[in-house]
N, C-alpha and C positions, 0 to 999 in steps of 0.2 A: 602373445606379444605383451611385453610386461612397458606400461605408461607411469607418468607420476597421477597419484590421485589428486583430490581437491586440498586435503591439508597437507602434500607434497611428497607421503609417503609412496612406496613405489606399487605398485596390485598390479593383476594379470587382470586386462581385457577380457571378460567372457567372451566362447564363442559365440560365432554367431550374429556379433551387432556390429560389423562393419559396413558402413555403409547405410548405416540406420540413421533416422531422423533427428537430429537436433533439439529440438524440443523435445520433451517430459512428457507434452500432451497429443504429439502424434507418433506414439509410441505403443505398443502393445506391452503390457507385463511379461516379462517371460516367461515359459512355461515353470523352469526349477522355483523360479518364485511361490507359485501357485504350490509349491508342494512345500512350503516352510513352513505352517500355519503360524507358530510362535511369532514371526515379522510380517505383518503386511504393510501396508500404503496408509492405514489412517493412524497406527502405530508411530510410525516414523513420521507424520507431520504433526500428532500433536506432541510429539519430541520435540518436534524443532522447534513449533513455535514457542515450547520452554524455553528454551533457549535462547532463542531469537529474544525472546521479553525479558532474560533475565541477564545475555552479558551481548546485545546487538549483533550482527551480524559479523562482524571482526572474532565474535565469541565462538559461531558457532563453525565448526569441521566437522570430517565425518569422521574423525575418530571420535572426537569428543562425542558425537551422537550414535555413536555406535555403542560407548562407552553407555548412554542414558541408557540406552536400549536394553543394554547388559545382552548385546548380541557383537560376533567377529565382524571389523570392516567389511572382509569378504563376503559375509553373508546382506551384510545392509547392499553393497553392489550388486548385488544380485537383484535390487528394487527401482531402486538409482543410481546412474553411473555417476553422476559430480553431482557438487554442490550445487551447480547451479540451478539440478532439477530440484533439489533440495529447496532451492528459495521459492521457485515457482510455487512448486506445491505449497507453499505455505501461505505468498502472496496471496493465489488463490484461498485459502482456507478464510484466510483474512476478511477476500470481499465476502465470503460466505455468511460474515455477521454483518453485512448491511441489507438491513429489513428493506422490504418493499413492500407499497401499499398493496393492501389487501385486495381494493378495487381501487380503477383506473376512476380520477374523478378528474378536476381541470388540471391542466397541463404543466400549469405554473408550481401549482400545487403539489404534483408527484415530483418535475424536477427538486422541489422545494426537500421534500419529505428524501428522497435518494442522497442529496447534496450534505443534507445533517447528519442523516445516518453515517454516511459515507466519511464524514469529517471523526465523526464518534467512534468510527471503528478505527481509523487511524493514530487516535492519540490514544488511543486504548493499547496500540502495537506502533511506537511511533518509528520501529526501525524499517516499518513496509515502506512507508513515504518514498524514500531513495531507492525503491526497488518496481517503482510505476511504472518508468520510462521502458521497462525491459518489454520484446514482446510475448503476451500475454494471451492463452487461448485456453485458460481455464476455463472451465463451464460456470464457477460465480461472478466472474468477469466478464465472460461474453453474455451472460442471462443481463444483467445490470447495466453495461452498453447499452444490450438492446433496446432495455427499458427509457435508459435515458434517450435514444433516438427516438422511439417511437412516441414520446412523450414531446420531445422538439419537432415533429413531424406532425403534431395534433396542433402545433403552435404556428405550423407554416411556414418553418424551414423546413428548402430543402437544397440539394447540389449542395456547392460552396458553402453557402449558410449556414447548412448545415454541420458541414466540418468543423467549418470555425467556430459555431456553438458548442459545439462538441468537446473539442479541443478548450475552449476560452470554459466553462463550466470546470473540467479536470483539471488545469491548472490550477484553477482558483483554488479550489478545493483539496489539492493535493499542496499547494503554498501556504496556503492558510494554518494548514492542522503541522505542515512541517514548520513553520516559522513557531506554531503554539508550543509545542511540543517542545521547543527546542529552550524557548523560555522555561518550559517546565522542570526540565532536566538539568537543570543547571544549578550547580552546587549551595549557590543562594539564592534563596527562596526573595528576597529584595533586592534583587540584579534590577530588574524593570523601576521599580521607585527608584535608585542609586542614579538608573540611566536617565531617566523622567529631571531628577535635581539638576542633574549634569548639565542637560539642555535649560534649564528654567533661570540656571546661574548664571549663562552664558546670554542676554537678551539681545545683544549685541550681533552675536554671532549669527543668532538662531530665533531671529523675531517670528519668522511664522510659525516655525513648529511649539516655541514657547505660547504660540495666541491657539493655536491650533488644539492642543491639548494629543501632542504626540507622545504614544508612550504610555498619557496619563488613564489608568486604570479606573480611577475615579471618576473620571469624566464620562467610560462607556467600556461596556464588559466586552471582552473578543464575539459574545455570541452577539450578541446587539450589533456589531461591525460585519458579521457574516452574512449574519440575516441584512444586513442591508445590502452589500457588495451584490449575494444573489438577485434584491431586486432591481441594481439597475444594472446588470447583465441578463434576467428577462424581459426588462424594458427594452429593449433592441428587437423582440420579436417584430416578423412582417406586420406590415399592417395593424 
C-alpha cells in the first residue's frame, strides 16, 4: 500500500505493520531492521537531535534525516515509520540528560535537584519544550515521572494531590525554560531591556509592573525567580 510519508513524499507501507501500535515505544523493531547494522535506533536519534538543535522541528523530515544519515528513506522506515516516532525518540533521549540524584535524600530536595536539571536540559534543546504535551512512554521519561512521584509521595501527597502536584511541577518547569528560551532565541540579544524601557516609560499605564521590577533583569536573574516559584509550589505540601 503506498501512503504519503512524514515530509509528504509518497513510500510503500512495509509489510506486516498494519494494525500495529501507534506509538514508537510499544512497538517491536522489525526483524529486516535487525539485519541493516549500518542504521540503527541510536543512529537515527542522535541525527535528529542534530537536527532538531540545529533548524527546530519545522527543520527536521525524514528525508532531510535520511539525507544526515547518508542512508535511502526507505531504509530509515524500515526503524521508524513517521516523524512522529522520530520526535518521540528524541524527546525521550532528551529527558535522558536530566541527572538524578544519586541517593534519595529529602523530598523537597530531589524534587528541587529533578526540576533544575530538567529546566537545563530543556534550554539546552529548546525545541523539546512544545513537544511535552505529546504522550510519552519513553523509559527517561517514565524513570523521571516516577522519580518525581515517589519523591511527592515521601512529601504526602497522594490521589488528587497528587496529580495536581504533578501536573502543577511540569508545567512550571516546562513554562519557564519555554518562556527562557524563547527570550534567548531572539535575534536581539536586548529585546528584554528594550521591553523592560517600554513599560518603565509608560508609568501611567503600567504602575505595578514599572514598581514591580517586571522584565527587569537587574533586579533578579531567571534562576533566582525558579528557584523561588519551586519553593512556593512545595510550600503547599500536606501537612
Amino acid at each position: 500500500m503506498t501512503i504519503n510519508g512524514s515530509d509528504g513524499a509518497p513510500r510503500e507501507e512495509p509489510a506486516g505493520r498494519a494494525g500495529a501500535p501507534r506509538s514508537v515505544w510499544l512497538r517491536a523493531d522489525p526483524a529486516r531492521a535487525r539485519r541493516t547494522p549500518p542504521l540503527n535506533r541510536r543512529r537515527i536519534v542522535d541525527a535528529a537531535v542534530a537536527l532538531l538543535d540545529g533548524h527546530g522541528i519545522d527543520g527536521l523530515t525524514m528525508r532531510r534525516l535520511a539525507q544526515q544519515l547518508d542512508v535511502t528513506p526507505t531504509a530509515l522506515y524500515w526503524h521508524v515509520r513517521t516523524k512522529d516516532d522520530v520526535l518521540d525518540l528524541a524527546v525521550d533521549e532528551i529527558f535522558g540528560e536530566v541527572r538524578l540524584p544519586r541517593d534519595v535524600g529529602d523530598w523537597r530536595d530531589d524534587v528541587r535537584t529533578l526540576a533544575r536539571n530538567w529546566r537545563a536540559a530543556i534550554l539546552r534543546h529548546p525545541w523539546a519544550a512544545s513537544l511535552i504535551g505529546r504522550p510519552m512512554l519513553g523509559p527517561n521519561v517514565l524513570a523521571r515521572t516516577e522519580f518525581l512521584q515517589s519523591a511527592l509521595v515521601r512529601g504526602g501527597f497522594s490521589g488528587r494531590r497528587l496529580a495536581v502536584a504533578t501536573r502543577l511541577l511540569a508545567n512550571y518547569v516546562i513554562g519557564a525554560a519555554l518562556t527562557e528560551a524563547t527570550w534567548r532565541q531572539t535575534a536581539d540579544p536586548h529585546a528584554r531591556a528594550e521591553a523592560r524601557r517600554h513599560i518603565t516609560a509608560n508609568p501611567t499605564a503600567y504602575p505595578t509592573l514599572g514598581a514591580s521590577g517586571h522584565l527587569d533583569e537587574a533586579r533578579w536573574s531567571d534562576d533566582e525567580l525558579f528557584d523561588l516559584g519551586l519553593d512556593a509550589i512545595l510550600a503547599s505540601a500536606p501537612g
